[in-house]
N, C-alpha and C positions, 0 to 999 in steps of 0.2 A: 381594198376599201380606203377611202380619204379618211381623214381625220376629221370629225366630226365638227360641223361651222354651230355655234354658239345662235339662235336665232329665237326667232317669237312668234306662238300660234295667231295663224290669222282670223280665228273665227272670234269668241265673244270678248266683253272686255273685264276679263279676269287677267287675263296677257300673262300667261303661262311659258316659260321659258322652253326652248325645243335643243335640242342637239342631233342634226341634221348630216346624214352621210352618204355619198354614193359611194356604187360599187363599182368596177371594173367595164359590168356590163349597163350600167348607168341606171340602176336600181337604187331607189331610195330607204335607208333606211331611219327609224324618227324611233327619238325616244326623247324623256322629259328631261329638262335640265333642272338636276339636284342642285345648282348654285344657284339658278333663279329664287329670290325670296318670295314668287307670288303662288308659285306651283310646287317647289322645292323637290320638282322628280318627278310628279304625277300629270298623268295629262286623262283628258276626259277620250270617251269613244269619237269625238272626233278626230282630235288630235294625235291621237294613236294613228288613227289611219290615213294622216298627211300624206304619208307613201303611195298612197291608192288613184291621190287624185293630183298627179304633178306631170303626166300624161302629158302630150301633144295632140292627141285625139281632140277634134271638135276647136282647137285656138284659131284666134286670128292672129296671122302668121303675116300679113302683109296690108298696106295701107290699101282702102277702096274710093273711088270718086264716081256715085250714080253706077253701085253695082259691077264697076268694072276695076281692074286692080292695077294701082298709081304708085310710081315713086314717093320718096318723103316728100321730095321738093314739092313735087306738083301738088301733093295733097294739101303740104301744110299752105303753100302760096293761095290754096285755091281758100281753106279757111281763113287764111287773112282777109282778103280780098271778098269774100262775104261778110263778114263779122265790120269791116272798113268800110262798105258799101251801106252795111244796115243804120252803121253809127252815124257817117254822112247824111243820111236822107231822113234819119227819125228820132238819132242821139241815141246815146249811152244807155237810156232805159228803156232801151227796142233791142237787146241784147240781153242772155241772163245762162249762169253757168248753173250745173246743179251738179253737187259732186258725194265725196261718200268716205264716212269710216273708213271704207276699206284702201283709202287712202294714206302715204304715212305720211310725217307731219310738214316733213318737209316737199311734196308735192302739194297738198294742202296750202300752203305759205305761198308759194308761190301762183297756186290757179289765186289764192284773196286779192294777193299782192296788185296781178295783172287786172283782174276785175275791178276794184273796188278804189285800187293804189293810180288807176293809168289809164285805164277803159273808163275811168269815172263814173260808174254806175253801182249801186248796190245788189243789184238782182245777182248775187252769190247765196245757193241756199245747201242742203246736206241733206243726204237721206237720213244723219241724227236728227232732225227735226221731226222723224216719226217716231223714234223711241227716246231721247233725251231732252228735248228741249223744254219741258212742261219743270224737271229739275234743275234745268239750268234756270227756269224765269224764277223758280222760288227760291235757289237759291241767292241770287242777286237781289228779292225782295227780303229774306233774311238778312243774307250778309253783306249784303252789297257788293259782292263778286261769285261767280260760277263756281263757288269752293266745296269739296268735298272735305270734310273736317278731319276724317278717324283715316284706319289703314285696317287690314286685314289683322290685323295682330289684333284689334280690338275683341274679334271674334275668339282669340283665345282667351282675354280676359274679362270677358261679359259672363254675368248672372241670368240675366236674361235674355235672349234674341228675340226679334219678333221680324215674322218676315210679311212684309205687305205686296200683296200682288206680285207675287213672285214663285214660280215652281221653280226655288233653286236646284231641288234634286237632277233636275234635265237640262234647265238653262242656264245653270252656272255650276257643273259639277265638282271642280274642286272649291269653290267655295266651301259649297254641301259637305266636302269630304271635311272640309277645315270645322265646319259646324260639329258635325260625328265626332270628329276627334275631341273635341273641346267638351262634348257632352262623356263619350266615354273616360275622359280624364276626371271628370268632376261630374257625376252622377245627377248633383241636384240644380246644373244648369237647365233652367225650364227654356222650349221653344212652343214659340205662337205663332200661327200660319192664320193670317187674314185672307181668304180668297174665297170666290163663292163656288167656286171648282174642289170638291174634296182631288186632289193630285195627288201625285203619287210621294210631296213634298210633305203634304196636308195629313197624309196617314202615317207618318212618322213623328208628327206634333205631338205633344204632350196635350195643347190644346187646340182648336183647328174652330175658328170662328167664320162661318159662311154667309159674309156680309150680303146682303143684297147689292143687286148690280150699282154702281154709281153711288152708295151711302157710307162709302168711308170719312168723308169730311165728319158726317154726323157721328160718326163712331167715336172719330179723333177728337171733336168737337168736345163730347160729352167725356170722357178723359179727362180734357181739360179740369170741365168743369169738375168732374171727381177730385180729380186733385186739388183742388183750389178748399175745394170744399171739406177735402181729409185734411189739411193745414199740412199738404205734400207737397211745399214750396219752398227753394233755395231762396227766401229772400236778399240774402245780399247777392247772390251773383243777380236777380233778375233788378236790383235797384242799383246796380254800380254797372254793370254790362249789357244790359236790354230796353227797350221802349218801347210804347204801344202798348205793354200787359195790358191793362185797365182796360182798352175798346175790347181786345181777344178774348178773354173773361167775359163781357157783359154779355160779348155775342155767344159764347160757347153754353152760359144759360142759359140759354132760350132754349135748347134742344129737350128741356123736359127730367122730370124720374127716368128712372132707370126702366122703367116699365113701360114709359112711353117711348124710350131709346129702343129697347128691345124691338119695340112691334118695328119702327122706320128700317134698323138696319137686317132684322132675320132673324137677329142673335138669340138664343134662350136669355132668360134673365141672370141663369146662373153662372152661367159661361161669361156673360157681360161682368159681371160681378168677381168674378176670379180672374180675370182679364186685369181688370182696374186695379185690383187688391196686388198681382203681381207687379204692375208696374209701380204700383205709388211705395211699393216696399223694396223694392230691389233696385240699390243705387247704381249698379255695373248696366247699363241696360244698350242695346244695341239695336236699332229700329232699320231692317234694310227694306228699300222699296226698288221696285224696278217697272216692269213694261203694265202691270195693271193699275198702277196709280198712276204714270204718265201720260198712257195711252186714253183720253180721257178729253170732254169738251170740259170737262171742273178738273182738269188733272194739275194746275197750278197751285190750288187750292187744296187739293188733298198735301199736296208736297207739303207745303206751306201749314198745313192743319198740324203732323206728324212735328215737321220743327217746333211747331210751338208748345210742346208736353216735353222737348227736351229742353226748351229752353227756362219753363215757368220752374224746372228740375234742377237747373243747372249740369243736366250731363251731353256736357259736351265738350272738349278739346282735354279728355281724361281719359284715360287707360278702360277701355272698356264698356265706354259710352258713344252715343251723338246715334245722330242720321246718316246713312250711311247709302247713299245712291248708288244701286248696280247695273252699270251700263252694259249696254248690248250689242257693241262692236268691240272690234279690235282699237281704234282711235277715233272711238268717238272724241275723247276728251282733245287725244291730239288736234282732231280737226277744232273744236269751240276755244284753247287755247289761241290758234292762228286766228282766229276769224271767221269759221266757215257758216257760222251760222247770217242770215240778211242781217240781222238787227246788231251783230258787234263791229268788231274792227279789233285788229291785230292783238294782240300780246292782252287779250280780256279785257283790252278798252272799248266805251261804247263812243258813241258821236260825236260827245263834247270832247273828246280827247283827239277830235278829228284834226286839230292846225298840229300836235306834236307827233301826230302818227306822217301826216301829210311830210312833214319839214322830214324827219330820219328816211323817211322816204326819196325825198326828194320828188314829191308827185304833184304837182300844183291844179292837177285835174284831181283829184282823191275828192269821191262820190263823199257825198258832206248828209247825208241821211240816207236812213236805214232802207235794204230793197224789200221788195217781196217774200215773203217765207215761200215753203215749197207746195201747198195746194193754192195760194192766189196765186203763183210763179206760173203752172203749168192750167189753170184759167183762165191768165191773161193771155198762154199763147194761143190760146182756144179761139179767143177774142181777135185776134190779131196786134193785139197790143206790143205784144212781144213777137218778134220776128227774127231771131237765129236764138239758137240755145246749143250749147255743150255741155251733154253728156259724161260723165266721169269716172268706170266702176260704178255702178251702178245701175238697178232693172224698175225704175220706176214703172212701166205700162204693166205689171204685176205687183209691187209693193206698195205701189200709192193709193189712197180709196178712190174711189168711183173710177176703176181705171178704164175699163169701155171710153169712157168721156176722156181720159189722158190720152192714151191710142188717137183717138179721132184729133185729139188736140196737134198732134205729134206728125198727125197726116197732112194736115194742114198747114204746117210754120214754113217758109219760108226756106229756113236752113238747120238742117239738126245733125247735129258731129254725133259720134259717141266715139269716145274712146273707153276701150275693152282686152281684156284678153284672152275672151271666149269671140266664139265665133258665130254661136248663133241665140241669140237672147231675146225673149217680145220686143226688149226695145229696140235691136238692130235694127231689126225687119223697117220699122222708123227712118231709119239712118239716111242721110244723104250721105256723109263722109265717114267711113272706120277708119280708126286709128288702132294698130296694134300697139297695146302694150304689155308692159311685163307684168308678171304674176306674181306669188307667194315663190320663195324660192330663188329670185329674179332681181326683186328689189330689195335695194340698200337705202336705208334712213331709219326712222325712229319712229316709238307709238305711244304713246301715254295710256295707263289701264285705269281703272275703279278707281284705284287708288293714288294717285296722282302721279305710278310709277313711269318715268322714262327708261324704256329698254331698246334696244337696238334688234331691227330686222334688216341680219345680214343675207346677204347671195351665196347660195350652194353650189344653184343651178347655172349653166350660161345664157343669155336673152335668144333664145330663141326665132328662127325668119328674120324677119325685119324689127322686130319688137322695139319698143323704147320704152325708158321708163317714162311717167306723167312729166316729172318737173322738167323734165328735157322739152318733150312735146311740147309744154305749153309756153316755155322759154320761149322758145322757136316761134311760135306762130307772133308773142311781143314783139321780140324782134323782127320780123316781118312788118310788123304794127308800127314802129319806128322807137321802139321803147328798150333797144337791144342793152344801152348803156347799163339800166338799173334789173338788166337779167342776166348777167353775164356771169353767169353761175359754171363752173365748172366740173363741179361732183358736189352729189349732198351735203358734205360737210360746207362747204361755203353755204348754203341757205341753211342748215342748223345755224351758224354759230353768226348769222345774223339775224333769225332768228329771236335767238339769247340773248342778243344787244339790244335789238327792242323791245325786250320785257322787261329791260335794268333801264330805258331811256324814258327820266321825265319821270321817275317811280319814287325813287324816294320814302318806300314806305308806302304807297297810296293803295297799291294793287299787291294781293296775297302771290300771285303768278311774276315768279320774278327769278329767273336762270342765268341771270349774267354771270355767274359763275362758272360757268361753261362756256361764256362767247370767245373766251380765246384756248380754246382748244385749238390744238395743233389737229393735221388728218388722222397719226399715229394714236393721239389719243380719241379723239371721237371713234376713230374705226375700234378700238379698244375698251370705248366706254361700258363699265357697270351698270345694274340697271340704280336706279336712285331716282325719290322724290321730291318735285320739288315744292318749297323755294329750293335753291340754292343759288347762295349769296356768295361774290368774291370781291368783286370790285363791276365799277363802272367801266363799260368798254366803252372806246368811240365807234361811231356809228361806220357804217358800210362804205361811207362815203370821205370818210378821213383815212388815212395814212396812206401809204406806197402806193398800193393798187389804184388807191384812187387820183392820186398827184399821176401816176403814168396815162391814165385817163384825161388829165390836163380839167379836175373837177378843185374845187377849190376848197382847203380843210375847215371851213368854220360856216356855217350859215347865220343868217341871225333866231337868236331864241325863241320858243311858241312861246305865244300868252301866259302868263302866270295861272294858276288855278286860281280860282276865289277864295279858298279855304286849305290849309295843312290840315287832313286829318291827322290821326296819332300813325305811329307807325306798326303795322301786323304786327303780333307778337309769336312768339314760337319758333322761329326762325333759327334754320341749323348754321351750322359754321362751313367755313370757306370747303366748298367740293364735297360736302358732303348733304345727304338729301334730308328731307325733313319729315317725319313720322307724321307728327299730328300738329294740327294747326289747333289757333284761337287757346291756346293752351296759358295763356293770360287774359284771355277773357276780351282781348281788342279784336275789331272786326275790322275789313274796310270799307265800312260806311262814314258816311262824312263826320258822323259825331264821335264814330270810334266803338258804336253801341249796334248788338244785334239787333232787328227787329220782329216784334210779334204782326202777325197779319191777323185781322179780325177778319171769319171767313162766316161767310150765311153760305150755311149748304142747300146745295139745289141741286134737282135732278137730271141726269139724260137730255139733250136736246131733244132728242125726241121717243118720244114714248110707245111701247107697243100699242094697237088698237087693233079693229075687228081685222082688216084684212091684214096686218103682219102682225101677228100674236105673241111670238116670240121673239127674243132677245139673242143675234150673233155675237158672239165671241169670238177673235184669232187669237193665234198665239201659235207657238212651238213645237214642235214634236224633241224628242231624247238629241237623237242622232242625224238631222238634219239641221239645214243650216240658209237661212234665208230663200232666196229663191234656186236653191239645188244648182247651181251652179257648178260649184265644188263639188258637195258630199255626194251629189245623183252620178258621180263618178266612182264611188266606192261602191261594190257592191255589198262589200260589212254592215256599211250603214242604209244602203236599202231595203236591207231585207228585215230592219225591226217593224219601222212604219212603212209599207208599199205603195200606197193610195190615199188618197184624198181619203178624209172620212169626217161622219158629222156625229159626235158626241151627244145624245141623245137622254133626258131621264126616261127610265121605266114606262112612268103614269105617261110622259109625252110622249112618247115611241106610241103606246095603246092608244092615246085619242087621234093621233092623225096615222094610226093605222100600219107602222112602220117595224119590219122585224129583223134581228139586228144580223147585218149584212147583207141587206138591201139595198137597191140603190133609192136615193132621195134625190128632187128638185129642189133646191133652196132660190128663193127669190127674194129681192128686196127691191125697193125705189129706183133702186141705180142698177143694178144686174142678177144675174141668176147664173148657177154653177150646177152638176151633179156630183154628189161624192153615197160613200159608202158608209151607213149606219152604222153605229157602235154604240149600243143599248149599252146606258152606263149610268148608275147607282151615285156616282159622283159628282154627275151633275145636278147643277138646281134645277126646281122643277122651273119651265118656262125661257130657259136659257139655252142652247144650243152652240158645241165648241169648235170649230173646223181649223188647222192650221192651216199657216199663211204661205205655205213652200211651193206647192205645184203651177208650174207656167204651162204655156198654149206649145211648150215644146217639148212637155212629158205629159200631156197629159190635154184631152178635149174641150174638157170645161170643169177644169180645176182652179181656177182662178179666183180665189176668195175675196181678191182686194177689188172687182169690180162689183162684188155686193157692199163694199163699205161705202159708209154713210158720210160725205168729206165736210160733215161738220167739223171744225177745230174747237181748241180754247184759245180765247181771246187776248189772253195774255199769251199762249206760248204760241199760237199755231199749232202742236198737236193737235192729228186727227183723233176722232174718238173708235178706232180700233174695236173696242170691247163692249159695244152697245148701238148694235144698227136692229130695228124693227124687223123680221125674218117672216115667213112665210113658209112652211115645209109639206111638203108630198111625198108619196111613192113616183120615182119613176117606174111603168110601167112598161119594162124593158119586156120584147118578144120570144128574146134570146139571151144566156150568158155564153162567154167563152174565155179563156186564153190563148193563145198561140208564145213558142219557146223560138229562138234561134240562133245561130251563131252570128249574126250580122244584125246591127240596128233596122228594124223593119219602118220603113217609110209610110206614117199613118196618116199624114197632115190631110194626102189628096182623098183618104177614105169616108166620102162625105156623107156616107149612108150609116156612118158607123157613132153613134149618139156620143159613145162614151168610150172612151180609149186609155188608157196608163202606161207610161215606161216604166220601167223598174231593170235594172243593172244588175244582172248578176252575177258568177264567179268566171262561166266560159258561155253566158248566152245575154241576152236579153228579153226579158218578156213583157207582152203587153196583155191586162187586160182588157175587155172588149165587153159591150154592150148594144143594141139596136131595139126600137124602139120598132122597125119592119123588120116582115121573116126575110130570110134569102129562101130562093128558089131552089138555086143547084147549089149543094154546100160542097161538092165534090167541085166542079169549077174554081169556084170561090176560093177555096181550099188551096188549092193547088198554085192560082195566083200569087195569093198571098204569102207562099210560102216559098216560091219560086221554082215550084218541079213543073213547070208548063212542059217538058221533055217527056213525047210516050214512053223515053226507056227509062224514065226514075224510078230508084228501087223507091217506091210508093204503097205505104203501110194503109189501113183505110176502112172502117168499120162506120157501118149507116143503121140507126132505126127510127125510119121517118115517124113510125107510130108513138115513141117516146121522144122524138125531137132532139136525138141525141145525134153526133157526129165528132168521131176521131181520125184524125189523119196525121202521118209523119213520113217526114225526106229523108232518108239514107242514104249518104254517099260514102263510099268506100268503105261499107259494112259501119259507121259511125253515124251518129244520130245529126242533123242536121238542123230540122227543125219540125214542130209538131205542134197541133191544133185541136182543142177539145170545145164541144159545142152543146151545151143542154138549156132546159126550158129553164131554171132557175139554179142558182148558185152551190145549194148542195148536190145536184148532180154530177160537179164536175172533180178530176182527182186532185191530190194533195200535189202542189207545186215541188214542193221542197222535193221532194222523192223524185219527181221527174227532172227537176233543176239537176241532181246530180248522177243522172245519165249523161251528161252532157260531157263529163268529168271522165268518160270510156272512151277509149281508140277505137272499141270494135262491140257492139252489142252480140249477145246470145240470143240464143232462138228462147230463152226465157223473159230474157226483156223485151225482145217482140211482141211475146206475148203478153206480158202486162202492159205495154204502151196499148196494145187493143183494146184489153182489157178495160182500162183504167187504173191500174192499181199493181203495186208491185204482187207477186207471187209469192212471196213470204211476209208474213206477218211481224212487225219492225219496222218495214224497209221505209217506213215515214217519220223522222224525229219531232218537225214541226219547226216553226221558225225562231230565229234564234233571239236569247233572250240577254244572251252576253257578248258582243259585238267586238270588244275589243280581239276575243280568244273563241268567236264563232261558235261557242256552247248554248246548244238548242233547248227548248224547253223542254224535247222530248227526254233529253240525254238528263238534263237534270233532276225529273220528276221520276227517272228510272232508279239515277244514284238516291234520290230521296228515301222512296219506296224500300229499294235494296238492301242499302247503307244503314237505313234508319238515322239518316243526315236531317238535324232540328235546330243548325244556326247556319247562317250566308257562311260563316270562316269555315264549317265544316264543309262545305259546298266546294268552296276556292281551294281548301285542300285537295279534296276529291278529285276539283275539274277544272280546275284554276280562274273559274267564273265570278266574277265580282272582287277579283284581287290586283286590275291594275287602275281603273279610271274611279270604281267605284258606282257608275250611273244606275247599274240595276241592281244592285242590291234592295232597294225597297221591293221590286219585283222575285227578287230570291227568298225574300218573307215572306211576301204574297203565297208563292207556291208552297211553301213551309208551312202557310197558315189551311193555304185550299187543302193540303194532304193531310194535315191533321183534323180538321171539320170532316173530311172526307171519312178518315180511319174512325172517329168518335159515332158517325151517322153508322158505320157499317157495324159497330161493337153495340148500339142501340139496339138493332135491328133484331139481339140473341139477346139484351139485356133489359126489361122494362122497366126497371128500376131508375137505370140511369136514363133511359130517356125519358122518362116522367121528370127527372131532374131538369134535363135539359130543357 
């Protein structure tokens, strides 16, 4: 085994530190890094299971030109040579890059640089634009920069938490674990959960407010006004450091008594009332929000509602307080620090800042306003407006809304790159030119988290095929462009540590984002760097284009100066000293707005762009599952993490499941304006009534019509460009399937051509793959059929095979070499068919017995047990069966008894709310059966 490389999880953006090792036979092993301060050792179930999906199965492994497979040269000349041809005949804004989180920061920098810096065009946009951008508009309308104020340590010294639009327990779980800890330390830490989803976040709340869809401004709003009106105001900080109170107030009255509050946003009155009471009395308070206030046509506004109850407080830039944004990649931040969003420019400047970004550049073509965000970006190429685009890490024809209409958009353009380093993604299929690049494990640079931490994601693994990393790639194709001089980048650390000198150039104090103390890093140190946030302040470096390297260039060391600014604001205050990072900002109370002074936004709440009515009645929702992770990319490679959530599924209440007829694990049509999908019911208590929840994970390459993002509604908000994700008008049905089934095997079963087949699922499992299956017509011959699809077309396969056409039942299974190969069960509706889990680990035999023959005919193993059920603890594979046994057995009544027992819920932490769960169902359970002998006590109950 190597010595374990120091590195950084790539999924959300909590940026959890990793300690990465292979083995001899090139086996990964992954555990948390206890010196990282964001995770300090703990990693969630995805990240535990890094090792699972670092594979070579399924990458692209070599460059493509029109489907057929090209040198680097040819590819990258042939992308020059389009991208040069488009800009000659149509200019700079007939071009548009769209790129991704999952970028680090220095590939980032450099796709802005080429775009924006030299291609002259702004059309550079970020898949952060569908889950941060709505926090980044508010915050530049507060602070007047992209600033995140607090750090995770806040979280240990808050009194109060209040989480908004956020199922931390799944989508940021050590967060979560950090929140648990802080409450078991200190008992009368209260937690508030705003979401209109009771989650599994929500049932751990002390109090759990279930806003109506789209009414948190008015919630926030009405706060306000509470406060104002308990005399719960820091007046000197809000007269010495703020502006605007006076409009935000007048407007936050409007919203009414508290009784009028109640009826708009859901809430009881009492709960609104102990809501308010807890915030206007608890000074430590910590307000985090994430993808359900951003995701959002008013999600600026909400952001912006939320700052202003800390600010009218003054808890903000203190131990324990402020607004506290939780992003949802790995660099997002990285990528909005460079630029990646259309509306900034480099190092968190916006357009006016365009002649000193232009000049350190040396770019005298530098696109001089703002481009496209990313739903008018891939409209316009719909339109023909835009005429080549690159592709970046990233699956927009499934993450973006109305994606049908991106797809077509995508058919049409002219010239579409992607660079990847997977091989087969909705968006490929688009592709005119693949670019392989490197992956998690692969690439070297940096990522910025939540918290404004810079950490290093080093290389384990070696680049794979042909692979490259991005900042290489896209170097190359400039160069090609004639722009080689201002890319002549060598290794990462040369675009880090210039970088860092455009955040100290022309700053001054002006911009919070400012790392010049890092631009003259040596390689040994950057390759060595800690993680730390910034600022970090050292000294003023010279720019890219002064000293040795660039006299050998024959460039000349001095330019003349950009334009002065109009105005010196004051300078940020809080700022750490030389190399070292900075906790918390505004911790003097200065912002960088021009006066020096926070600002309050006065926000009139309004609703949904668009409203349900008679033909779409209810309300979609996307969002998350535990153990998945964007569009499956990654984690559909684990089979850990496939087997908690399997399929597409539509979150359903009670009362709505009865009126349109649906019983839970059914399959459903969902339809909207823009497209329609089937997924798998899941009758559930915690959703609102009227709203309906589906995650956003499954593509057209697991799965037939799981594709969630082409029913979203690609309305934005006006200020961010966020789509509104959390509120498209829905339509729901039974589908009335003819038939269900699964089929198991050892080999990915090819479904795409099975065009008869309504409804299909991949799921990954330990030694097979399964799919399941739906049809909306009978089959004829299921024994044909059968055999096909399983691949014994051979008269001599040992061929397993039980029919009764009168129950519409049908099983079949391949044997080779007395070992199970693959196998197919077929019935009129879904409880007919057997328990997966049991049959998944036949697969796990060299050689079956004539007893599992026979229960493969069966259906059903021959002894009673042989089904645990699916597992509930991912990181340590502990099934719900096994733990509801030790429950019973044991007479186990907390989660730590559990993780002693079975070691379930003792490294990530994610299902522990689910290990109460079952602690709570087996005590309701054991209470109903002592009723049953006892009338006394059930009269009680």
């Amino acid at each position: 085994m190597n010595d374990p490389v120091r590195t950084t999880c790539p999924y959300c953006g909590v940026g959890c530190g990793v300690r990465a090792a292979v083995d001899a036979n090139g086996a990964v092993s992954i555990a948390g890094d206890d010196g990282h301060p964001a995770n300090a050792g703990r990693l969630c179930s995805k990240g535990a299971t890094l090792g699972d999906t670092v594979g070579l199965d399924g990458r692209l492994l070599h460059p493509e030109v029109c489907g057929e497979r090209a040198d680097w040269d040819t590819a990258l000349d042939t992308v020059a040579d389009g991208f040069r041809d488009v800009i000659n005949r149509h200019g700079p804004e007939a071009v548009a890059f769209y790129v991704s989180g999952q970028l680090l920061t220095e590939d980032y920098y450099v796709a802005n640089k080429l775009m924006k810096g030299f291609i002259g065009g702004g059309n550079i946009d970020t898949n952060s634009r569908l889950c941060m951008s709505s926090a980044v508009a508010g915050h530049m309308r507060a602070f007047g920069e992209d600033v995140v104020p607090g750090c995770y340590a806040d979280v240990d010294d808050a009194d109060l938490i209040v989480l908004v639009g956020s199922n931390t327990a799944w989508c940021h779980p050590i967060v979560y674990r950090r929140i648990e800890a802080a409450r078991a330390a200190r008992p009368d830490l209260k937690l508030v959960v705003i979401d209109p989803r009771r989650t599994t976040t929500a049932e751990d709340a002390d109090l759990h407010l279930p806003v109506a869809p789209g009414q948190d401004v008015a919630l926030f709003n009405g706060l306000l006004a509470h406060l104002e009106a308990g005399g719960h105001i820091d007046s000197s900080f809000v007269d010495a450091h703020t502006e605007g109170a006076f409009a935000a107030l007048a407007e936050a009255r409007r919203g009414g008594a508290i009784a009028e509050l109640a009826r708009t946003t859901g809430i009881a009155e009492h709960d609104l009332a102990r809501f308010f009471d807890w915030f206007a009395s608890t000074e430590r308070t910590v307000t985090m929000f994430s993808q359900g206030v951003n995701q959002s046509s008013a999600g600026t506004d909400k952001v912006n509602a939320i700052i202003n109850c800390h600010l009218l407080t003054g808890r903000i830039g203190r131990p324990g307080t402020g607004p506290f944004s939780i992003t949802g990649q790995p660099n997002a931040m990285g990528g909005r620090e460079v630029g990646g969003l259309a509306n900034t420019l480099a190092a968190h400047r916006d357009f006016d800042a365009v002649d000193s970004v232009g000049a350190f550049w040396r770019a005298p073509q530098i696109a001089r306003a703002p481009g496209l965000k990313a739903v008018d970006m891939f409209e316009a190429i719909g339109e023909g407006r835009i005429k080549a685009v690159w592709i970046m890490a990233t699956n927009p024809v499934v993450s973006l809304p109305n994606a049908d209409g991106l797809r077509a958009a995508l058919e049409t353009c002219d010239l579409v790159v992607v660079s990847d380093c997977e091989g087969a993604t909705d968006t490929l299929t688009c592709a005119d030119i693949k670019l392989p690049a490197t992956g998690w494990g692969e690439k070297d640079g940096t990522v910025t988290n939540s918290e404004r931490c810079i950490s290093r994601q080093r290389p384990f693994l070696p680049a794979p095929g042909e692979a490259k990393p991005d900042w290489w790639i896209i170097g190359e194709v400039a160069r090609r462009l004639g722009h080689g001089d201002a890319f002549d980048y060598r290794s990462p650390h040369d675009i880090f540590v210039e970088h860092a000198a455009l955040s100290a150039h022309d700053n001054d104090g002006r911009y919070a984002f400012d790392i010049g103390g890092l631009a003259n890093l040596t390689r040994a140190e950057y390759d060595a760097l800690e993680p730390l946030q910034w600022p970090v302040l050292e000294v003023i470096p010279s720019p890219p284009w002064a000293g040795e390297r660039a006299r050998e260039r024959g460039w000349p060391d001095t330019l003349p100066s950009p334009p002065s600014p109009q105005s010196s604001p004051p300078v940020v205050g809080g700022r750490g000293s030389a190399l070292s990072g900075t906790r918390r900002l505004f911790t003097d109370g200065v912002f960088p707005t021009e006066t020096g002074r926070a600002r309050f936004v006065a926000i009139t709440p309004r609703g949904p762009a668009h409203a349900p009515d008679a033909d779409h009645p209810l309300v979609l929702n996307t969002g998350r599952v535990r153990d998945h992770w964007h569009t499956m990319t990654r984690t559909g490679r684990s089979a850990r993490l496939s087997a908690h959530v399997d399929e597409p599924f539509a979150a359903v209440h009670p009362q709505d499941a009865q009126v349109f007829g649906l019983g839970d694990g059914a399959l459903a049509r969902l339809e909207t304006e823009w497209g329609h999908m089937l997924a798998r019911v899941r009758v559930d208590e915690g959703q609102a009534r009227g709203s309906v929840f589906v995650p956003m994970h499954w593509n057209a390459q697991t799965a037939a019509a799981g594709r969630v993002g082409a029913l979203v509604n690609p309305v934005v908000d006006p200020v961010s460009g966020e789509p509104e994700f959390k509120h498209t008008p829905l339509r729901l049905r039974e589908f009335a399937a003819r038939w269900h089934g699964f089929l198991l095997t050892r080999t990915r079963p090819a479904l795409t051509g099975e065009t008869d087949l309504d409804y299909w699922v991949l799921v990954r499992g330990e030694h097979f793959w399964r799919a399941e299956l739906a049809a909306g017509e009978a089959v004829g011959d299921w024994a044909k059929r059968a055999r096909r699809l399983l691949g014994a077309t051979s008269p001599d396969a040992d061929w397993l095979e039980f029919r009764d056409e009168r129950a519409g039942a049908y099983r079949g299974a391949l044997l080779v070499d007395e070992r199970l190969e693959a196998c197919l069960f077929v019935a009129p509706e879904p409880p007919g068919l057997p328990a997966r889990h049991w049959l998944g680990g036949l697969f796990a035999q060299d050689e079956l017995s004539d007893a599992d023959r026979m229960a493969l005919l069966a259906g059903g193993p021959v002894e009673s047990g042989g089904d645990t059920g699916p597992p509930v603890c991912s990181c340590f594979g502990v099934s719900r069966g096994a733990i509801e046994t030790a429950i019973q057995d044991q007479g186990l009544t907390t989660p730590a008894a559990i993780g002693d027992a079975l070691g379930a819920g003792t490294n990530c932490g994610s299902c522990l709310p689910d290990l109460r769960r079952l602690i709570d169902i087996h005590a309701t359970t054991t209470d109903d059966d002592a009723n049953e002998t006892n009338p006394v006590a059930a009269q009680a109950h």
